[in-house]
KEVOMAR-605335 format. One line per 8 residues: number of its first residue (from 1); their letters; for each residue x, y, z of C-alpha. Coordinates in Angstrom, 1 decimal, padded with zeros to 4 digits. Layout:
<pts>
NUM	A	X:Y:Z | ...
</pts>
This chain:
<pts>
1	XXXXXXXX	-011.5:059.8:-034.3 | -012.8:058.0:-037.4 | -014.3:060.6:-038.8 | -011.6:063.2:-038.3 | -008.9:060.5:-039.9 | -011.7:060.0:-042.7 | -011.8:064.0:-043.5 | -007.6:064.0:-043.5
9	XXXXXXXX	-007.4:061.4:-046.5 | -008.8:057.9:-045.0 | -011.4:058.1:-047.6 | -009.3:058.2:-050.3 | -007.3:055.7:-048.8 | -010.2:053.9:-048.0 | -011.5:053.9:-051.9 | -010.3:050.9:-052.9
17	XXXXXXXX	-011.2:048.7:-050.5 | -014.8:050.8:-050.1 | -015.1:050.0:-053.8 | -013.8:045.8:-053.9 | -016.3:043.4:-054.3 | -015.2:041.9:-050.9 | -016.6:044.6:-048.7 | -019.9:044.6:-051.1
25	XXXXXXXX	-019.9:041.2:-050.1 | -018.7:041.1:-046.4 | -020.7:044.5:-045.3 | -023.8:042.8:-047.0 | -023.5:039.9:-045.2 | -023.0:041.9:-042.1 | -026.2:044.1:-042.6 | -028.2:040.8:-042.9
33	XXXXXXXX	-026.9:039.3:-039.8 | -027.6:042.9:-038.0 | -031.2:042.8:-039.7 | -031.7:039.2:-038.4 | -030.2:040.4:-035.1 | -032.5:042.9:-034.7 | -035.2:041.3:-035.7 | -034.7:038.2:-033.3
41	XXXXXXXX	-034.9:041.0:-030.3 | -038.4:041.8:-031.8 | -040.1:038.3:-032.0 | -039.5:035.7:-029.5 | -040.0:033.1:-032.1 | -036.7:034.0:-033.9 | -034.8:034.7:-031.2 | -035.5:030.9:-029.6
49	XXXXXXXX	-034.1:029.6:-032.9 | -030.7:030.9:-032.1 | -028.0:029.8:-030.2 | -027.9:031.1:-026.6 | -024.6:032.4:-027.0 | -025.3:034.2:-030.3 | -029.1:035.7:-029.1 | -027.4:037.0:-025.8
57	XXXXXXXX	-024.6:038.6:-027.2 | -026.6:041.3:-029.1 | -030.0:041.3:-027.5 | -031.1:043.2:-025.7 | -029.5:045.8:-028.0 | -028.4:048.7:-025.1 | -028.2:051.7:-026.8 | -026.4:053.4:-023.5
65	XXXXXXXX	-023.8:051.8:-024.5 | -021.6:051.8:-027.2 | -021.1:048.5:-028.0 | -018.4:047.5:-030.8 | -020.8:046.0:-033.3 | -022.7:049.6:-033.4 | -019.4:051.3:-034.8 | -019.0:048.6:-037.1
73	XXXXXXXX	-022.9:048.8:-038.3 | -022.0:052.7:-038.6 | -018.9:052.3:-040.4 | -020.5:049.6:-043.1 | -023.1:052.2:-043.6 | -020.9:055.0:-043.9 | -019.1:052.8:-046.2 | -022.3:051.8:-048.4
81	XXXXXXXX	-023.2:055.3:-048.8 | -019.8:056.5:-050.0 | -019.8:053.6:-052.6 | -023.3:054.3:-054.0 | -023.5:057.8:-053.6 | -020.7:059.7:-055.5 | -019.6:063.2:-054.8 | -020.2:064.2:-058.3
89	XXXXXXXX	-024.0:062.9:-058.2 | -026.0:065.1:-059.3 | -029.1:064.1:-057.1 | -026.9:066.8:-054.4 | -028.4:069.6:-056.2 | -032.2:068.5:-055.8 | -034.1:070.8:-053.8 | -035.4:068.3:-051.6
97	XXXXXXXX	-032.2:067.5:-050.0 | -031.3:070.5:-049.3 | -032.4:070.8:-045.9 | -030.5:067.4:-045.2 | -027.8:069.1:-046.5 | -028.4:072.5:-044.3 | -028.8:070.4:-041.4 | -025.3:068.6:-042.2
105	XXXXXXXX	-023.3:072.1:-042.5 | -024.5:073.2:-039.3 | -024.3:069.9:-037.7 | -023.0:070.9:-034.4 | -026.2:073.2:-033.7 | -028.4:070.4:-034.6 | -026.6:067.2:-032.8 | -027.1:069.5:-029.7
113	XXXXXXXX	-030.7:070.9:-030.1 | -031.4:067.4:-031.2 | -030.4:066.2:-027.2 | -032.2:068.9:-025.9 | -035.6:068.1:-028.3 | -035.1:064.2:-027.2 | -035.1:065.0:-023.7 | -038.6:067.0:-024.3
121	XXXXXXXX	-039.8:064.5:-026.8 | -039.5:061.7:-024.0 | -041.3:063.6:-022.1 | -044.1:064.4:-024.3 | -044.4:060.8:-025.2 | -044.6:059.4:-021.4 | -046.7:061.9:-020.3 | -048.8:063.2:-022.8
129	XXXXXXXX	-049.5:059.8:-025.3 | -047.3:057.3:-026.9 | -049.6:056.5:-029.9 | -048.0:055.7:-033.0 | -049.6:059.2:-033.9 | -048.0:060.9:-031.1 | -044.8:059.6:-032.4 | -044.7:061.0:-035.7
137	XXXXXXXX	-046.1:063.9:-034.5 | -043.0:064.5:-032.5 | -040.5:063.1:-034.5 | -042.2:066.0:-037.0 | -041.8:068.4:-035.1 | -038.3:067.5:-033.9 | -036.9:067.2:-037.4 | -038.9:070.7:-038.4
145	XXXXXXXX	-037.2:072.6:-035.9 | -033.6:071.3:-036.2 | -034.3:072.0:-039.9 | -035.7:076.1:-038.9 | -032.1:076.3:-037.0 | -030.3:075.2:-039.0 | -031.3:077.8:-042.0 | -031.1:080.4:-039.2
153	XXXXXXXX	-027.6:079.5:-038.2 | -026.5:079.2:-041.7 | -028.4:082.4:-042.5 | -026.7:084.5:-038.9 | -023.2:083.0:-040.1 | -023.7:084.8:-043.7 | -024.5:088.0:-041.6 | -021.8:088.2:-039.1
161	XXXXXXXX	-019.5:087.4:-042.0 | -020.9:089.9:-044.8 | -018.4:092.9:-045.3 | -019.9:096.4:-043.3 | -020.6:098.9:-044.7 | -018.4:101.9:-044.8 | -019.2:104.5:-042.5 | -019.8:107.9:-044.0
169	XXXXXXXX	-016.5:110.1:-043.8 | -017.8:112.4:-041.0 | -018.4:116.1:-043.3 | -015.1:118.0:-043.0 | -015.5:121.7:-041.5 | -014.7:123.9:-044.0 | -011.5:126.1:-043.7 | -012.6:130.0:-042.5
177	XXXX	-011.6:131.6:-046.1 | -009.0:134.1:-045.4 | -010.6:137.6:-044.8 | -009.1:139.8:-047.3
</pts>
């Protein structure tokens, strides 16, 4: 629902505050209490210098579940990357993002190859190794072949869309010339 009320006009509504220095200031300070969050889930150490109440709130971070600080860390991000990155930028037209930018316009595809690639990456990983290696290697993999449908799917829309070509009139039969 955010994101459909942010592609009717939220973000322009949105602007000012997405551009006031107390959301620089607040959403920074959020993204460094996430980081430290995170990081206290990590290393024992950290997470024994917290409060009880605090550590246990967050950690462990279920991922099954979506919990309401993960909407806020996605909307503070989303909102980050609308502040820095504006629409006029031309950094869009670099030929290194456009497969990041392929992959965006055919998003549905992806988002559901994607499920069915992490369901066969898990696999991979518990069953064949789960090296660091073995990681990228997937994750390589994973992101290549999203990338490949994504072109294809952009490439099939333009073909299923082109105009056809006219079909030759059929030849018309001559009319039998009078016999004089």
């Amino acid at each position: 629902m955010f994101g459909g009320w942010f592609a009717l006009g939220g973000a322009a509504e949105s602007m000012s505050f997405i551009r006031s220095r107390a959301f620089l200031w607040l959403g920074a300070a959020y993204l460094l209490f996430a980081l430290i969050m995170t990081l206290a889930g990590r290393f024992p150490e950290l997470g024994q210098a917290m409060p009880a109440w605090l550590y246990d709130a967050f950690n462990p971070n279920d991922k099954t579940n979506l919990a309401p600080y993960r909407v806020l860390h996605f909307v503070v991000l989303a909102f980050f990357v609308t502040r820095l990155l504006p629409r006029e930028w031309a950094g869009y037209q670099w030929p290194i993002f456009e497969p990041i930018m392929k992959c965006g316009q055919q998003s549905l595809e992806v988002f559901c190859s994607g499920v069915f690639l992490a369901v066969i990456a898990h696999l991979v990983l518990v069953e064949v190794s789960n090296s660091i290696w073995m990681q990228i290697v997937v994750s390589a993999v994973g992101i290549a072949l999203m990338t490949v449908l994504a072109y294809y799917r952009s490439w099939s829309k333009k073909v299923d869309k082109a105009p056809k070509a006219p079909a030759s009139p059929a030849p018309v039969a001559q009319a039998a010339a009078p016999h004089s």
